[in-house]
C-alpha positions as CSV (number, residue, x, y, z in Angstrom):
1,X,-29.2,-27.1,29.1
2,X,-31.8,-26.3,27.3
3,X,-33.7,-24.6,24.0
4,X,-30.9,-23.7,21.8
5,X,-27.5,-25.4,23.4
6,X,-29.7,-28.7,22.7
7,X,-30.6,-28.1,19.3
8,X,-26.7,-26.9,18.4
9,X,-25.8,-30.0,19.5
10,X,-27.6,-32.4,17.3
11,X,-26.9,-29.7,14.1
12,X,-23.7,-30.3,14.8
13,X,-23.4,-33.8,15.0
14,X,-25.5,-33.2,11.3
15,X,-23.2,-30.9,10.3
16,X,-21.1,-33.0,7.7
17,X,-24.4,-34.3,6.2
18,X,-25.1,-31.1,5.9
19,X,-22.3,-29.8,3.8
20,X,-22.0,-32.9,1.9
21,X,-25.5,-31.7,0.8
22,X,-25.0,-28.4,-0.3
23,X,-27.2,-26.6,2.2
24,X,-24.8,-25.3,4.4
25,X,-23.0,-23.8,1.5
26,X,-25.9,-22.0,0.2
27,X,-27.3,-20.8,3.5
28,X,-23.6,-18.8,3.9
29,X,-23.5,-17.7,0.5
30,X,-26.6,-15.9,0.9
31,X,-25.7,-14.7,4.4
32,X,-22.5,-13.4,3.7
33,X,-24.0,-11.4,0.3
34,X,-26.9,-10.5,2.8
35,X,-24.2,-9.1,4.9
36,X,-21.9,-7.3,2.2
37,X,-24.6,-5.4,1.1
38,X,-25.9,-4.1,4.7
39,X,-22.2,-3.4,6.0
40,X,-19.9,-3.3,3.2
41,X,-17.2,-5.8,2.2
42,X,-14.8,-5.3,4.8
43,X,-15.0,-7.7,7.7
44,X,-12.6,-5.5,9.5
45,X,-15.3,-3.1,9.7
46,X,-18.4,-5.6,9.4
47,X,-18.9,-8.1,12.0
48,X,-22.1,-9.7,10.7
49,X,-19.9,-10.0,7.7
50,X,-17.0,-11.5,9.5
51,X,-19.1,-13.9,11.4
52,X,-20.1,-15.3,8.3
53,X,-16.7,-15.4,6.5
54,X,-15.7,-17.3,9.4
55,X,-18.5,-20.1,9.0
56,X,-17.9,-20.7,5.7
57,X,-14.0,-21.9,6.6
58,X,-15.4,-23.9,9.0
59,X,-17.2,-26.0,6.4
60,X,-14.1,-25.5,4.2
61,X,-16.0,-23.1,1.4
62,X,-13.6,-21.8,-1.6
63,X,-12.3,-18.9,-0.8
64,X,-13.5,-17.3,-4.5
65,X,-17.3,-18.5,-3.6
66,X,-17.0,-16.0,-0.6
67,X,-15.3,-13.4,-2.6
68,X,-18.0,-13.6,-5.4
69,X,-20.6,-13.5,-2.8
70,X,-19.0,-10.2,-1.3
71,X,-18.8,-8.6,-4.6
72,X,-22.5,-9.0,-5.6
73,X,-23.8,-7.9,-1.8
74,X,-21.4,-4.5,-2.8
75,X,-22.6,-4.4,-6.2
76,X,-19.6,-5.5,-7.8
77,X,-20.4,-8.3,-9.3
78,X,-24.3,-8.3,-10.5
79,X,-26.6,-10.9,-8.3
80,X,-30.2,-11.9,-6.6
81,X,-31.2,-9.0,-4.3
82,X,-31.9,-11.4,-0.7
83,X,-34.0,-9.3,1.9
84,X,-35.1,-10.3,5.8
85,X,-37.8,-12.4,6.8
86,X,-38.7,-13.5,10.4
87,X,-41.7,-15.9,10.8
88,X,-43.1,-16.5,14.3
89,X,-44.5,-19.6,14.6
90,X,-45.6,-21.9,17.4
91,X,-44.7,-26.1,17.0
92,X,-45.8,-29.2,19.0
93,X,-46.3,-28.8,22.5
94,X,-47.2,-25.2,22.5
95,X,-42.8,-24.4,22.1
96,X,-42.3,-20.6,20.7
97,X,-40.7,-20.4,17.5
98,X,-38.7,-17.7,15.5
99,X,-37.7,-18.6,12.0
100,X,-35.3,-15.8,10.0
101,X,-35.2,-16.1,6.5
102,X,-32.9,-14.5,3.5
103,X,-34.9,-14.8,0.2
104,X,-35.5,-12.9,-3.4
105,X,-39.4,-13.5,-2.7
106,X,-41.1,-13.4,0.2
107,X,-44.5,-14.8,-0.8
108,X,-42.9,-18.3,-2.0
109,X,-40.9,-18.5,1.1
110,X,-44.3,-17.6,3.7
111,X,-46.4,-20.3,1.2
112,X,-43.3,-23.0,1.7
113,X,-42.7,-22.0,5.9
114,X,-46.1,-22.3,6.2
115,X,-46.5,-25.5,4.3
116,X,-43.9,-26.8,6.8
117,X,-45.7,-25.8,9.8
118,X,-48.7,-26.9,8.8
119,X,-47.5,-31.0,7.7
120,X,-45.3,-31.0,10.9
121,X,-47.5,-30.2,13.9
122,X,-46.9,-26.1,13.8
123,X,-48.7,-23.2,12.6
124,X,-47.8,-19.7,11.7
125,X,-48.4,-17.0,14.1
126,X,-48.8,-13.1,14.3
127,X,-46.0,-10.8,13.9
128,X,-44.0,-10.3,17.0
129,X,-45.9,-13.4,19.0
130,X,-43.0,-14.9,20.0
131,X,-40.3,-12.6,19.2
132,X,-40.5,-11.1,22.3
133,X,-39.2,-14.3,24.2
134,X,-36.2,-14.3,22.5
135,X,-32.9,-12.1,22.9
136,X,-29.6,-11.5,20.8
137,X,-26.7,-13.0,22.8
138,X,-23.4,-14.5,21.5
139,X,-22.9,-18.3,22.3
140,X,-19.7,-20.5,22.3
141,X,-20.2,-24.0,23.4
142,X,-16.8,-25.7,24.8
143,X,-16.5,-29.2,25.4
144,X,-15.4,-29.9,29.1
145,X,-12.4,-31.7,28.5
146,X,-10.5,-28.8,26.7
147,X,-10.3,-26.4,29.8
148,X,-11.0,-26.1,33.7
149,X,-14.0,-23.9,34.5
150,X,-11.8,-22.2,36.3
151,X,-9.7,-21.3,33.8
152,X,-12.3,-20.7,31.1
153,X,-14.2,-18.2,33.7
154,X,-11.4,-16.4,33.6
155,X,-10.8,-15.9,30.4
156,X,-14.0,-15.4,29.3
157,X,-15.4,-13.2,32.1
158,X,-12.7,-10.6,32.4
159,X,-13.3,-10.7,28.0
160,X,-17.1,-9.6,29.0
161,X,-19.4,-12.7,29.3
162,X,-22.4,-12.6,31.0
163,X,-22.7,-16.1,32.0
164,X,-21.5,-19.6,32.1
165,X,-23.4,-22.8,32.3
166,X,-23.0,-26.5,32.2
167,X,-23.9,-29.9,31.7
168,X,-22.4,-33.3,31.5
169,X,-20.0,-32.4,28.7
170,X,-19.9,-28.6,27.8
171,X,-19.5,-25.6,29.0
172,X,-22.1,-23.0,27.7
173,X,-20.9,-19.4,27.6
174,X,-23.6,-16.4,26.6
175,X,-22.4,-12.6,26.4
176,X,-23.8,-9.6,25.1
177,X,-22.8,-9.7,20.9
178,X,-21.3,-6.7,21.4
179,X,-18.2,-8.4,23.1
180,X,-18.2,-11.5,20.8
181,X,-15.6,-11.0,19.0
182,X,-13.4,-10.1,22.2
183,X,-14.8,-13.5,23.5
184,X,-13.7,-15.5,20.6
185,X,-10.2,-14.0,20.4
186,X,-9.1,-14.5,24.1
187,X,-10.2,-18.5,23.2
188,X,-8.3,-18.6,20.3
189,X,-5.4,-16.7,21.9
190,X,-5.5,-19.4,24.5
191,X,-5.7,-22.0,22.1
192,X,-9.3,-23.2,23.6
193,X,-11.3,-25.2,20.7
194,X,-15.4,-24.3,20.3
195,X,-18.0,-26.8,19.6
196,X,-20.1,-23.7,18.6
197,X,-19.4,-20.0,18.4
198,X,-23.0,-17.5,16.9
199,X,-24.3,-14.8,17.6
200,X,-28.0,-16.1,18.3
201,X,-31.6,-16.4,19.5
202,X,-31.7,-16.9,23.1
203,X,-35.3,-17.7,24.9
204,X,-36.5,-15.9,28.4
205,X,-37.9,-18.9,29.3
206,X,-38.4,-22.7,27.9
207,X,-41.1,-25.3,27.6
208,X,-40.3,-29.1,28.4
209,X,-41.6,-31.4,25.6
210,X,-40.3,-35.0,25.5
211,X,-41.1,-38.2,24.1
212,X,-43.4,-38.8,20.7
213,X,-43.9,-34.8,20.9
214,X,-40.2,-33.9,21.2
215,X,-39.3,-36.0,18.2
216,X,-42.2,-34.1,16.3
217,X,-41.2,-30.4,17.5
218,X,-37.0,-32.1,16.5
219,X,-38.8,-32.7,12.9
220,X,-40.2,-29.6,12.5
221,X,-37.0,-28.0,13.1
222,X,-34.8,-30.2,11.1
223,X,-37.6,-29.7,8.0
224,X,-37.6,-25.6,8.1
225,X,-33.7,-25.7,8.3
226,X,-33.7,-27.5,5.2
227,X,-36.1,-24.8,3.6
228,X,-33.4,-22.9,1.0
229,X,-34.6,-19.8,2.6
230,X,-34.5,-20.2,6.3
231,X,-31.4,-19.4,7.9
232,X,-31.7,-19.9,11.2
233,X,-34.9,-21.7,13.9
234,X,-35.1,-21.0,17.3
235,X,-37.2,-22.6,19.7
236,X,-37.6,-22.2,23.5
237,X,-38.2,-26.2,24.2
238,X,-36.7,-27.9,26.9
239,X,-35.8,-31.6,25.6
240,X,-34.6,-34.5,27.8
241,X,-31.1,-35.7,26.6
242,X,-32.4,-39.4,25.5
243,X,-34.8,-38.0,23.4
244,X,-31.8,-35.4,21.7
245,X,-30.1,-39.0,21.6
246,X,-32.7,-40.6,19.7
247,X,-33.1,-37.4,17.2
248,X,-29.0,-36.9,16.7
């Protein structure tokens, strides 16, 4: 397991710090406004939009905090206008990265991404560098002890997954995002519990960094995610699982 599977497993062993903090809140907020406005404000009809409804139960969000954040992507209620950003980048031990932003001014948010690069081992690169290594999948982690693999291959392939992996405690299932949704109701119809569920970043290929440099690149990471703007970091890194243990 590598890349993304390891870094969703230390952000969610963070998560509750997280929440407690605020930043998970504010990084849905603007997603789900973000999403309102590009797909309407009808999840029944806008996935991005019910993906994101969906996170912000998991960190228990009031329900009128999504509701006013609906209204002002729809134009409802007035608010900030949030466009797109994606930042390619490159962080300690040569790893590919590809930052996606949501922010009401782009020139603060490139001065602040590249202020983080820049005291954390990375750098900023051209547009479309790295993009290119990395593809949209959908991604549900499931710990081991929940199901067979039998019985999750089943469920999952016949629902339209493209592939199952494991390691010593989760299964990691990828599938085109066009079935996600399928994918995520034939778990929950089966009662199966998810680590993880996103449509995400996958890399082509990943780099191995480990010791002193691997806690450096896990740094980086951890410092951009905290950037108000930056909504999601993906790396193609390959990280041994003590070092993920001495990071989590």
């Amino acid at each position: 397991m590598s890349g993304h599977s390891k870094w969703a497993k230390i952000k969610h062993k963070k998560g509750a710090t997280d929440a407690k903090r605020g930043a998970a809140f504010t990084k849905i907020i603007r997603e789900v406004t973000a999403a309102a406005k590009a797909g309407g404000g009808d999840p029944n009809k806008n996935p991005r939009l019910r993906t994101a409804i969906l996170r912000s139960k998991a960190i228990n969000m009031p329900g009128n905090n999504v509701e006013n954040a609906i209204k002002k992507g729809t134009g409802e209620l007035p608010g900030v206008i949030y466009e797109s950003v994606v930042f390619d980048a490159y962080g300690p031990g040569g790893v590919a990265l590809l930052i996606e932003g949501l922010t009401d001014n782009k020139n603060r948010t490139t001065a602040e991404v590249r202020n983080i690069l820049s005291k954390k081992n990375g750098s900023l690169a051209g547009a479309g560098s790295t993009a290119w290594m990395f593809t949209k999948k959908g991604y549900f982690s499931i710990e081991k002890s929940k199901v067979s693999e039998e019985d999750l291959m089943n469920i999952v392939l016949e629902a339209g997954a493209d592939d199952i992996k494991s390691d010593d405690s989760d299964f990691e299932v990828t599938c085109d995002p066009v079935v996600f949704e399928t994918i995520r109701a034939a778990l929950e119809a089966k009662g199966i519990p998810v680590n993880s569920a996103e449509v995400t970043m996958l890399p082509s290929s990943t780099v191995k960094v480990q010791g002193s440099e691997a806690q450096s690149l896990l740094q980086l990471m951890e410092s951009l995610e905290e950037q108000e703007d930056v909504q999601n970091v993906y790396g193609n890194f390959d990280i041994p699982e003590e070092d993920i243990e001495k990071a989590a």
